[in-house]
Each structure stands twice: as structure tokens, then as C-alpha cells.
C-alpha positions as CSV (number, residue, x, y, z in Angstrom):
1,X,0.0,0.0,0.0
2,X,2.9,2.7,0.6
3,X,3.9,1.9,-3.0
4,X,0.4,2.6,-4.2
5,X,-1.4,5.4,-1.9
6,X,-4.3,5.6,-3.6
7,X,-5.4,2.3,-2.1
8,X,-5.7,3.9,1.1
9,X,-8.5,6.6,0.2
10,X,-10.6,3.7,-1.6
11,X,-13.7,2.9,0.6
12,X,-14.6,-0.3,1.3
13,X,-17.8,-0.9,-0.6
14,X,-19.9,-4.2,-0.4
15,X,-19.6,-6.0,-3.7
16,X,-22.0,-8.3,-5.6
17,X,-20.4,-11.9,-5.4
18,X,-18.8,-12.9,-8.8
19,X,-16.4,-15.6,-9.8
20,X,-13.2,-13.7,-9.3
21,X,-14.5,-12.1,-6.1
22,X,-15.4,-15.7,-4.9
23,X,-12.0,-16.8,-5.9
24,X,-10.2,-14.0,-4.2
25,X,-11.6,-14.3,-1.0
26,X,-11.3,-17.7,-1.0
27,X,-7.5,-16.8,-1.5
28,X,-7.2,-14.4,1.3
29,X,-8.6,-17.0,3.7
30,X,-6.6,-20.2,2.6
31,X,-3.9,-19.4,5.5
32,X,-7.3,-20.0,8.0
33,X,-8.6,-23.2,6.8
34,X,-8.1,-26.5,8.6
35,X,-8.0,-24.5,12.1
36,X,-11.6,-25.7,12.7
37,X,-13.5,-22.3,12.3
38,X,-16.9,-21.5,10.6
39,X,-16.9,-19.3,7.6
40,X,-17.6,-16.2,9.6
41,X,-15.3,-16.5,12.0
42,X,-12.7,-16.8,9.4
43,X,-14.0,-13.4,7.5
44,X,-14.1,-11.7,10.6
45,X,-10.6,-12.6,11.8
46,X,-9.7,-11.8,7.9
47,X,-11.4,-8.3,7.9
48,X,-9.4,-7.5,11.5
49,X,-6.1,-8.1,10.2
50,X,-7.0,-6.2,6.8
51,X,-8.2,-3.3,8.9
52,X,-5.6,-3.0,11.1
53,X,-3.3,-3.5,8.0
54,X,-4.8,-0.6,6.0
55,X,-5.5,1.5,9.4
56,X,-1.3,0.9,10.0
57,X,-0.4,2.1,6.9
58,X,-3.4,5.0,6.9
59,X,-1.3,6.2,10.1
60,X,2.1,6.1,8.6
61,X,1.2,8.2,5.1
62,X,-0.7,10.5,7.5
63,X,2.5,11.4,9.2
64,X,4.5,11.5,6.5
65,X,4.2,15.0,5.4
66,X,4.7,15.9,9.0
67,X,7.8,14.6,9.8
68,X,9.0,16.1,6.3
69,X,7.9,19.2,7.3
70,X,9.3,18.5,11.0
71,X,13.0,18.1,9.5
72,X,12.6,14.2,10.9
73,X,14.5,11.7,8.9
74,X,14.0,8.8,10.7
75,X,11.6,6.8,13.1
76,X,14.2,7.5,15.7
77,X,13.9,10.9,15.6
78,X,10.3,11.1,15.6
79,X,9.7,9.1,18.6
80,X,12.6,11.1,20.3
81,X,10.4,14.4,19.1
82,X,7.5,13.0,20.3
83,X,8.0,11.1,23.2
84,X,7.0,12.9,26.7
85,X,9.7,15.2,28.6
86,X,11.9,13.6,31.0
């Protein structure tokens, strides 16, 4: 996604069930099969990861243009900047 940030500004509609949607979420929860959960608790623990994934990297491009604009070059020396006076 930080190769391609348009992906983060695309909502996450509800979409009409075709072969290659089928197919791709079948994909996506592969990695969850054979640990004895029904379907929805396998979309559910899918959609958590894939939200906190997209939520992750909403939170880094967000604070991109601030660090830039802070003079910060690293994660270092934003948590130094940020972190609470001693």
C-alpha cells in the first residue's frame, strides 16, 4: 500500500459476489482453513487483520508530510520528538 497510496483513500464498498470475487476471497482466507473455524469467524478474523493492516499504513502516510515538514529523517527521531519530557 505505501507503493500505491491511492489504495488507502478507496472505501470499502460491499460488492455483488462474482467468480473472481469468490475466488479471491477464497485466497485471502486459505492461510485460515483446517483451524476448525466456521466461515464467519474466518471473515471476521480476515477483515481485523485487513483493517488493522490498511488502518497501520493510513497512520504512517498520514504522518509523513509531517515529519517532512518537521525536519525528521527517521523513526528514531520522531519518537525522540515525540516522546514525553523527562
Amino acid at each position: 500500500m505505501l507503493r500505491h497510496l491511492w489504495l488507502t483513500r478507496l472505501p470499502v464498498p460491499l460488492l455483488a459476489p462474482t467468480p473472481a470475487r469468490t475466488a479471491a476471497v477464497e485466497r485471502r482466507l486459505a492461510p485460515l482453513d483446517g483451524l476448525g473455524l466456521d466461515a464467519d469467524t474466518m471473515t471476521a478474523a480476515f477483515r481485523a487483520v485487513a483493517s488493522y493492516a490498511q488502518g497501520a499504513v493510513q497512520s504512517e502516510v498520514a504522518l509523513a508530510p509531517y515529519t517532512k515538514e518537521q525536519g525528521w529523517e527517521s523513526g528514531d527521531d520522531t519518537r525522540r520528538a515525540l516522546a514525553p519530557p523527562r
